[in-house]
BADRENGU-196992 format. One line per 8 residues: their letters; for each residue x, y, z of N, C-alpha, C, CB. Coordinates in steps of 0.02 Angstrom, whole numbers, plus 32768, in hexadecimal, padded with zeros to 4 digits. Glycine has a CB too. Layout:
BEGIN
a	X,Y,Z,X,Y,Z,X,Y,Z,X,Y,Z | ...
//
This chain:
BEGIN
xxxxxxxx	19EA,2A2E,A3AC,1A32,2A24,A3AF,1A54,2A63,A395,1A47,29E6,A387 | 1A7F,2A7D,A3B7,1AAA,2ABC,A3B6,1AD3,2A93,A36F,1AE1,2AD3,A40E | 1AD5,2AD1,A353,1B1D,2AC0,A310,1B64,2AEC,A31F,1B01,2AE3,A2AF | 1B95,2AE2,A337,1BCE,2B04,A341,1C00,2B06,A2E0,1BF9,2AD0,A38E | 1C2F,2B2F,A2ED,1C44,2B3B,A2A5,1C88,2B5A,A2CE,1C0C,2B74,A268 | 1CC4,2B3C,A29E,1CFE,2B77,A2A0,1CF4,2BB7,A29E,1D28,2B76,A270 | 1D01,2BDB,A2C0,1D10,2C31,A2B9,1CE3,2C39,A2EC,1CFC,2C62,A26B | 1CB1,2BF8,A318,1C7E,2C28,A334,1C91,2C44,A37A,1C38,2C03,A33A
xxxxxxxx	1C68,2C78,A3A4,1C82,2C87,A3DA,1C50,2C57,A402,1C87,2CD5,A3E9 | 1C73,2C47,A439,1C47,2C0D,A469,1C48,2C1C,A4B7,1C6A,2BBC,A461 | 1C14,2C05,A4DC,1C23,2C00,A522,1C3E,2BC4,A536,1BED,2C0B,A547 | 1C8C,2BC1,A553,1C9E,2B83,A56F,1C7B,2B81,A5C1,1CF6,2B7E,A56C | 1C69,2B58,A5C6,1C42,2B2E,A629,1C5B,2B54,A64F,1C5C,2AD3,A651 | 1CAC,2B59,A64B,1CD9,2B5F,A684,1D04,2B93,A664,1D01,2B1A,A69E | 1D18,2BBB,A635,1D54,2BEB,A625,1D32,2C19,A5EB,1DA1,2BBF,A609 | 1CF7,2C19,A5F2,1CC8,2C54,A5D3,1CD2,2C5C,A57E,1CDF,2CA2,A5F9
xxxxxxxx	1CDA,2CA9,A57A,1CE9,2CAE,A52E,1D17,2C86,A507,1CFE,2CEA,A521 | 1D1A,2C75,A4CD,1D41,2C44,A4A6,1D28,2C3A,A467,1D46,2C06,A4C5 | 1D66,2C24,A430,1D39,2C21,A3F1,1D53,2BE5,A3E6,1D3D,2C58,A3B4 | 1D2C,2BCD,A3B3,1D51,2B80,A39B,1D68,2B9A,A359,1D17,2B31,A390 | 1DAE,2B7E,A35E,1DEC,2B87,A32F,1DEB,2B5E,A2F6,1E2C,2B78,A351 | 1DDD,2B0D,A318,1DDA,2AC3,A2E0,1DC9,2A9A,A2F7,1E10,2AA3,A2C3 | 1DD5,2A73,A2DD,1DA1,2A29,A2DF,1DDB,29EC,A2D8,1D5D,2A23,A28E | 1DE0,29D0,A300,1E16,2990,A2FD,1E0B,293D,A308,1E45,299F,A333
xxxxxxxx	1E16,2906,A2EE,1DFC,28CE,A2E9,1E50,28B6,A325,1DE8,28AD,A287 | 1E3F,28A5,A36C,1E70,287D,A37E,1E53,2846,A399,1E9B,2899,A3A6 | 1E6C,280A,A3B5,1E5D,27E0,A3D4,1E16,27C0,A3C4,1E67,27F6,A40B | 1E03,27B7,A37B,1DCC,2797,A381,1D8A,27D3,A37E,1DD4,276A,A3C6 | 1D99,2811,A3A1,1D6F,283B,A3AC,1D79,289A,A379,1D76,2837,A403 | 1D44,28BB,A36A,1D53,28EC,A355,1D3F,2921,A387,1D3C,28EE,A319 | 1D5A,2960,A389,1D7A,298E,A3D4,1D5F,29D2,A399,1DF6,2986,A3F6 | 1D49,2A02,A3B7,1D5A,2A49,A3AA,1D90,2A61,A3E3,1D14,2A78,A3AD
xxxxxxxx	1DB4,2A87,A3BA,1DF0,2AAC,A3D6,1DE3,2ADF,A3E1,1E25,2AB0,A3B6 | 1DBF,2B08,A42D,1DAD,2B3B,A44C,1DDB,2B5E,A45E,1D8D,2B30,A477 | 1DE4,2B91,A457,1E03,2BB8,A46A,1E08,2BF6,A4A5,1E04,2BC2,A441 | 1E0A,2BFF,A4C0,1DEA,2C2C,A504,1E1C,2C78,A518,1DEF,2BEE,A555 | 1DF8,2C9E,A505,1E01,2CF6,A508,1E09,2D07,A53A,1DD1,2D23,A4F5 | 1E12,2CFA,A57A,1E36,2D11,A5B5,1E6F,2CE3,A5C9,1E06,2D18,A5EF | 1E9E,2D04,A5E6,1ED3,2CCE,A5F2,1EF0,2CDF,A5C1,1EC4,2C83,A5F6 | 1F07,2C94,A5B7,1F50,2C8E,A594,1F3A,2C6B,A54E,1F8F,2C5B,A5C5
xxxxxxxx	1EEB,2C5E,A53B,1ED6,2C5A,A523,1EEC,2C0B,A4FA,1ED3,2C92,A519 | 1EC9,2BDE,A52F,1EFD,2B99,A530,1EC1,2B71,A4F6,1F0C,2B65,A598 | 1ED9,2B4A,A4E1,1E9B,2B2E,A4B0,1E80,2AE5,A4DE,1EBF,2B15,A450 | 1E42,2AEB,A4C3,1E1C,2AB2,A4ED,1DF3,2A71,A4BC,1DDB,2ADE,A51C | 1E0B,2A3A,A4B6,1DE0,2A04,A498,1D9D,29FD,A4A1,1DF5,29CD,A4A8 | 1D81,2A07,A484,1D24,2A06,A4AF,1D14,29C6,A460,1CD6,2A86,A4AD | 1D00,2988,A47F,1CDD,2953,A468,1C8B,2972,A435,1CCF,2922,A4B5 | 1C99,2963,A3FC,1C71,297F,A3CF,1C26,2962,A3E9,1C8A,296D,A382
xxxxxxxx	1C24,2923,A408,1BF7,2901,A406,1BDC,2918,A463,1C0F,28AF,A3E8 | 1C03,2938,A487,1BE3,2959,A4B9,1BEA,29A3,A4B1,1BFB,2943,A4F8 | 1BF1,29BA,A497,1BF3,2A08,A477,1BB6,2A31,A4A8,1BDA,2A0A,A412 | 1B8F,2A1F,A493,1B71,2A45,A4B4,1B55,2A42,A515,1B44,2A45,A486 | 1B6C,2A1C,A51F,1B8E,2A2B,A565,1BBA,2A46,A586,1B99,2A0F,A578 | 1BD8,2A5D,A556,1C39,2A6F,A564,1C12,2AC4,A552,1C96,2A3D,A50F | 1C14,2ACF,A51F,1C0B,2B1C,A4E6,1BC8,2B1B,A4E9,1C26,2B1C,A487 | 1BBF,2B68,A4F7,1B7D,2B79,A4D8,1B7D,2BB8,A4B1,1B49,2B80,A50D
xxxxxxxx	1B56,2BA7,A46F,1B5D,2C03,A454,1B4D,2C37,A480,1B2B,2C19,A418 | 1B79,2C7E,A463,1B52,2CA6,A48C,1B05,2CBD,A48A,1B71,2CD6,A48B | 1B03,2CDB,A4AA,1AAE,2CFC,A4CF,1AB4,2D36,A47D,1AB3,2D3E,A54D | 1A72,2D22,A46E,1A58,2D6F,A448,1A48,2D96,A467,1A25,2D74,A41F | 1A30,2DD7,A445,1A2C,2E24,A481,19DE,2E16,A48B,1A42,2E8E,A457 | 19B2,2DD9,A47A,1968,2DDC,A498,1981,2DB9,A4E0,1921,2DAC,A466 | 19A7,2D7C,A4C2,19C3,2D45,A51D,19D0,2D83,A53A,1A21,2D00,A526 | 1A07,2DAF,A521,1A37,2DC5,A54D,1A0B,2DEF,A574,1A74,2DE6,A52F
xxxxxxxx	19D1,2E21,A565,199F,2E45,A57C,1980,2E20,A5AF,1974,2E58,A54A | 194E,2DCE,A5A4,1935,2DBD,A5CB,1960,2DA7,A609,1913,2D99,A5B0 | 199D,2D94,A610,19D6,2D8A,A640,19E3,2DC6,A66E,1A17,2D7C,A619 | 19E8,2E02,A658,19E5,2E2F,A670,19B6,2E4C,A6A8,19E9,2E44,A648 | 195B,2E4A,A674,1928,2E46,A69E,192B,2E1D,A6DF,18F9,2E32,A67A | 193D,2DCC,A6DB,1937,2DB1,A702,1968,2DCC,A73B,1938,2D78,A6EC | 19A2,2DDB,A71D,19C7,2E00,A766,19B3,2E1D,A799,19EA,2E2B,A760 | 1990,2E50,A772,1958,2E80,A7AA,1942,2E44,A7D4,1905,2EAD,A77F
xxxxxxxx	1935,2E21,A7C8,1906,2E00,A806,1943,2DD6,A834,18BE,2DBE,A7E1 | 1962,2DCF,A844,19A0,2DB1,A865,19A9,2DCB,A891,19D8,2DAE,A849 | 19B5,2DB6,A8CE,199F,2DE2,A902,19E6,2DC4,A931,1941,2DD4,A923 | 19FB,2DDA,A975,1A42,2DD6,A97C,1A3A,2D8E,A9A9,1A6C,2E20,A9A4 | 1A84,2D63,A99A,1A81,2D28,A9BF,1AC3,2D1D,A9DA,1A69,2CEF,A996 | 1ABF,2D2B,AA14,1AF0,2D27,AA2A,1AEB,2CEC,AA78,1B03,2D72,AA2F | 1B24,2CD6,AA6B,1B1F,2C89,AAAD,1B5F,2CAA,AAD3,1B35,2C19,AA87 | 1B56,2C9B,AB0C,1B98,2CB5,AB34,1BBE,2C70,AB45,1B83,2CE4,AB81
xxxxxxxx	1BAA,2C3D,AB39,1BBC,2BEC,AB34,1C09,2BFA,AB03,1B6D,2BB1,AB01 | 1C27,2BFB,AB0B,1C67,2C14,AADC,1C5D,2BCB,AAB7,1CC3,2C27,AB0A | 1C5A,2B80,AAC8,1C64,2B62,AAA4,1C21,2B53,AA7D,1C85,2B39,AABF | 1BE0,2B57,AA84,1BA9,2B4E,AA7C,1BA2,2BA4,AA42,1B80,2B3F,AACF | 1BC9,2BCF,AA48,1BC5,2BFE,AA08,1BF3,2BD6,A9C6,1BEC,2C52,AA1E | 1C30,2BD8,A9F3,1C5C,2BBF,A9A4,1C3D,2B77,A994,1CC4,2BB2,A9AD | 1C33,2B59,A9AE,1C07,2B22,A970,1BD0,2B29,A959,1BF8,2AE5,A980 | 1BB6,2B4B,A968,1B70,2B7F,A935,1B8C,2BA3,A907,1B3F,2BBF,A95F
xxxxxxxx	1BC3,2BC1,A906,1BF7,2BFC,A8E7,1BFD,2BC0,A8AD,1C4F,2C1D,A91D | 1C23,2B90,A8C2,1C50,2B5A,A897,1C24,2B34,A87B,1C84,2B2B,A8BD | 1BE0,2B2C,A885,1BB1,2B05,A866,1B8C,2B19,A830,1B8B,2AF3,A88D | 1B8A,2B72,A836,1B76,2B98,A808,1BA4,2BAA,A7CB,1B63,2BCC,A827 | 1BE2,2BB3,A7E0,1C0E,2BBF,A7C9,1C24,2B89,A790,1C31,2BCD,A7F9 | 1C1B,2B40,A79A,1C23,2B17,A778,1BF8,2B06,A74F,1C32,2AF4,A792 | 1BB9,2B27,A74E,1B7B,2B06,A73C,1B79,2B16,A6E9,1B36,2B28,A76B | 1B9F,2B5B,A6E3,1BA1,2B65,A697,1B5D,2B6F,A678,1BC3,2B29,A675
xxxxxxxx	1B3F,2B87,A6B5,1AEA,2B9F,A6AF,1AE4,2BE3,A69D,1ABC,2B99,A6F6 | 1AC7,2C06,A678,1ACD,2C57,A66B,1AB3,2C70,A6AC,1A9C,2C79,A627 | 1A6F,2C42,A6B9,1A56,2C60,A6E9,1A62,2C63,A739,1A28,2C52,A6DE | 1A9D,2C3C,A74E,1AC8,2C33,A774,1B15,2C75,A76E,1AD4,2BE6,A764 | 1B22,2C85,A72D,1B43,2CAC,A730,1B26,2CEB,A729,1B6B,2C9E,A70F | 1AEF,2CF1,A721,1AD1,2D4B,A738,1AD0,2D4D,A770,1A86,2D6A,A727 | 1ACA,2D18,A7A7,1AAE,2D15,A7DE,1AE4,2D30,A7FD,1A93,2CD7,A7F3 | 1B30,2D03,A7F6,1B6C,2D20,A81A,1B7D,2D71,A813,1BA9,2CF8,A7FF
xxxxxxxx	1B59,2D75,A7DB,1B5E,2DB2,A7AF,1B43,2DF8,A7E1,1B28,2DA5,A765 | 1B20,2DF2,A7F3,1AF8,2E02,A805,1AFE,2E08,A84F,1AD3,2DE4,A7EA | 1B21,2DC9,A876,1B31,2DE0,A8AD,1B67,2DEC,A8C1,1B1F,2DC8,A8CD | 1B9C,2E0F,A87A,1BCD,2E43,A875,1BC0,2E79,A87F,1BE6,2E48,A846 | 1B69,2E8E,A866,1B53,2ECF,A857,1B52,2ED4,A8B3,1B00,2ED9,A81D | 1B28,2EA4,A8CB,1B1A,2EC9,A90B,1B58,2ECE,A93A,1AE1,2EA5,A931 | 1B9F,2E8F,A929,1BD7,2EAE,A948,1BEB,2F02,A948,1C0A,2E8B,A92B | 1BF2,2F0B,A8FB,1BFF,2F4F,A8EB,1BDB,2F8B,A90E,1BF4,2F54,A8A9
xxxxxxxx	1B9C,2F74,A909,1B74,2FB8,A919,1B59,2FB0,A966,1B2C,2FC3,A8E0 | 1B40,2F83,A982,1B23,2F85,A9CC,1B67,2F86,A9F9,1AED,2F3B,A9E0 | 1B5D,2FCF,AA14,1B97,2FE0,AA4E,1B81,2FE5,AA90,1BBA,3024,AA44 | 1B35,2FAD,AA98,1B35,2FB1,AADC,1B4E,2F52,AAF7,1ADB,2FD4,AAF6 | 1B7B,2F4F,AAE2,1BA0,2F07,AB0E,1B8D,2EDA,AB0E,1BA8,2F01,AB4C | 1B45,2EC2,AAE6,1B18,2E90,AAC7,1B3F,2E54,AAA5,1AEB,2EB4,AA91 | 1B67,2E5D,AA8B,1B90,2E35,AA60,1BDD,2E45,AA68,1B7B,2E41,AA18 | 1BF9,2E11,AA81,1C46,2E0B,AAA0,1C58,2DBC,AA5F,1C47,2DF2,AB19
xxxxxxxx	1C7B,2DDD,AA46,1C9A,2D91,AA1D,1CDC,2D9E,AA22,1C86,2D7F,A9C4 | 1D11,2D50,AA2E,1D49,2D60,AA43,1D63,2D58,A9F5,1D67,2D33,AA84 | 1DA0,2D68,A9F0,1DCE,2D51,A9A7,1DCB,2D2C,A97F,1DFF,2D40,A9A7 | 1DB8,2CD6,A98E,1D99,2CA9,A985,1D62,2CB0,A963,1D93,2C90,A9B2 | 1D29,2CCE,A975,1CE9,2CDF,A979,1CE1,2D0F,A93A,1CD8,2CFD,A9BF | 1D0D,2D38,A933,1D0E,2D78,A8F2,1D35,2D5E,A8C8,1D2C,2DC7,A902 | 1D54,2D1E,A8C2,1D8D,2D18,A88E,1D4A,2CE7,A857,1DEB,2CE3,A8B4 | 1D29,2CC9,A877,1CF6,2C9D,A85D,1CB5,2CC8,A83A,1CDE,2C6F,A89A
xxxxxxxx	1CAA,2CEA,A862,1C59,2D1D,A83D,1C8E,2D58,A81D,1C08,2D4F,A890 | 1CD0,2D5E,A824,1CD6,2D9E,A7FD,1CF6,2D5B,A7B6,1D1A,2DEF,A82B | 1D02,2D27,A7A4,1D2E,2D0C,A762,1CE1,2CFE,A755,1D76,2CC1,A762 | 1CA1,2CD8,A76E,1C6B,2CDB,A753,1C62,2D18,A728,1C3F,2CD3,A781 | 1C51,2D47,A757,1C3C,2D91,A737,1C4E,2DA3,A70C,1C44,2DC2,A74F | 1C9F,2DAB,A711,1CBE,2DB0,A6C8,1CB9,2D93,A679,1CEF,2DA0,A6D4 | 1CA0,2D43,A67A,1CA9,2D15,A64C,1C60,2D35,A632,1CB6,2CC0,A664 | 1C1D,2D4C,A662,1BDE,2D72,A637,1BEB,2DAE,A627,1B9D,2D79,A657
xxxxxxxx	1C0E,2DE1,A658,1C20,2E0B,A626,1C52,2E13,A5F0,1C26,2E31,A63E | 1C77,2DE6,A5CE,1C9C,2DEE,A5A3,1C50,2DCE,A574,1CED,2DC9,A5AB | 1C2B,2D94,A576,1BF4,2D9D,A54C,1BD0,2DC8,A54A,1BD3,2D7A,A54D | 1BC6,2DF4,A567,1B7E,2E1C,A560,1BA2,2E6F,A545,1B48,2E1F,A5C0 | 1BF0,2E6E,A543,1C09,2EAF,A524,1BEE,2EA7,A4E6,1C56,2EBD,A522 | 1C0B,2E5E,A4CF,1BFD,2E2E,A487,1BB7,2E4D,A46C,1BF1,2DCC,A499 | 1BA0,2E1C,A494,1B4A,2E31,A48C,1B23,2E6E,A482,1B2B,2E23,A4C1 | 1B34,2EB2,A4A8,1B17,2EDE,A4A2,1B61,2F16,A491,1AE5,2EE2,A4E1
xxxxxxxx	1B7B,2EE6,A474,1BC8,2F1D,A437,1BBE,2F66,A475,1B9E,2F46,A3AC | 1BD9,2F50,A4AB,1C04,2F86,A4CD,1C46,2F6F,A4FB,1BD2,2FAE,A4FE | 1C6C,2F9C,A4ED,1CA7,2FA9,A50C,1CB5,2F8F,A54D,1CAD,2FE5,A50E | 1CE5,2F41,A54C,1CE2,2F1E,A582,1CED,2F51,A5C9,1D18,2EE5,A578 | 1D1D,2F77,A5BC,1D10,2FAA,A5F5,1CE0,2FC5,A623,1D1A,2FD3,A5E4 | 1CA5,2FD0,A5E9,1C68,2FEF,A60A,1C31,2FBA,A614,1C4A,302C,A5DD | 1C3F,2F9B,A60A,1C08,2F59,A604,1BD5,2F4A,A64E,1C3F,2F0A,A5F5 | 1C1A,2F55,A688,1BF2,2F3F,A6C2,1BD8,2F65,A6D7,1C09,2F26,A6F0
xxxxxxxx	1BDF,2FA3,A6E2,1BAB,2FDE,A6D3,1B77,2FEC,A6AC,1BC2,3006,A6C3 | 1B77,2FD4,A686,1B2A,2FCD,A652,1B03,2FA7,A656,1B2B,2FC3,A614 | 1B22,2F5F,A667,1B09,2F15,A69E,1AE0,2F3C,A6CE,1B53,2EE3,A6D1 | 1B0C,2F4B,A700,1B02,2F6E,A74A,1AC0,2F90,A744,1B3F,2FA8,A760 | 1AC7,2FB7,A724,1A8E,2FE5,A717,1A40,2FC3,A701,1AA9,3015,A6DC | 1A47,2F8B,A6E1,1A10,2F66,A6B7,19F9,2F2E,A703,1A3A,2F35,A65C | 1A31,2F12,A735,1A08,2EF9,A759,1A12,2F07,A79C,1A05,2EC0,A74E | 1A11,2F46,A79B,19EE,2F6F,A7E4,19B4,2F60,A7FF,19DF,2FB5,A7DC
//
């Protein structure tokens, strides 16, 4: 069983980085009061007693290493099924799986870099693997204390 604590930084399922602020008794039930670092940084009730479905701590730099490794092996998936991608997109996306979000991660990398026409994603399609992508790299700047700026570049580079 995970132990969460005020001040800590957390992975929320669905809105990534976040810390829990407090701890509140309403309705019968007690809530951590999450807080979430992109946006507008809206606070979120997460049920103490499902906590760890909602939040997960972050990745240490051994996770964060073996996550990485595994990238390398990810190989490109692309469906031309427009609707048969975005619910693979949206299934991953929701899953609040790390290893679901390297994956999108990952097939940002091959948006970015393969310029032979392999991978066509419409707006839709990049708004989903690029807010994934983002929510691991704002952990893994965390993680390996570099400069959110450069982060996806140092990513990039680790799972080529």
């Amino acid at each position: 069983m995970v132990e969460f604590h005020k001040g800590q930084q957390v992975i929320h399922c669905r809105d990534g980085l976040a810390v829990i602020v407090d701890e509140i008794f309403m309705s019968g039930k007690t809530y951590f009061i999450v807080k979430t670092v992109r946006g507008d940084g809206e606070n979120i009730y997460v049920p103490i007693d499902r906590a760890e479905a909602i939040i997960r701590p972050l990745l240490n730099v051994k996770e964060a290493n073996a996550l990485l490794e595994r990238g390398k092996t990810i190989e490109v998936e692309y469906n031309p099924n427009t609707k048969q991608r975005r619910d693979s997109l949206k299934r991953r996306l929701g899953s609040g799986d790390v290893n679901d979000s390297i994956h999108l991660l990952k097939q940002l990398y091959f948006y970015k870099t393969l310029k032979d026409g392999s991978v066509k994603y419409g707006p839709v399609d990049l708004d989903m693997i690029q807010y994934a992508s983002n929510n691991l790299l704002d952990e893994l700047a965390i993680v390996f204390n570099i400069d959110r700026e450069k982060i996806e570049e140092f990513v990039f580079k680790k799972i080529a």
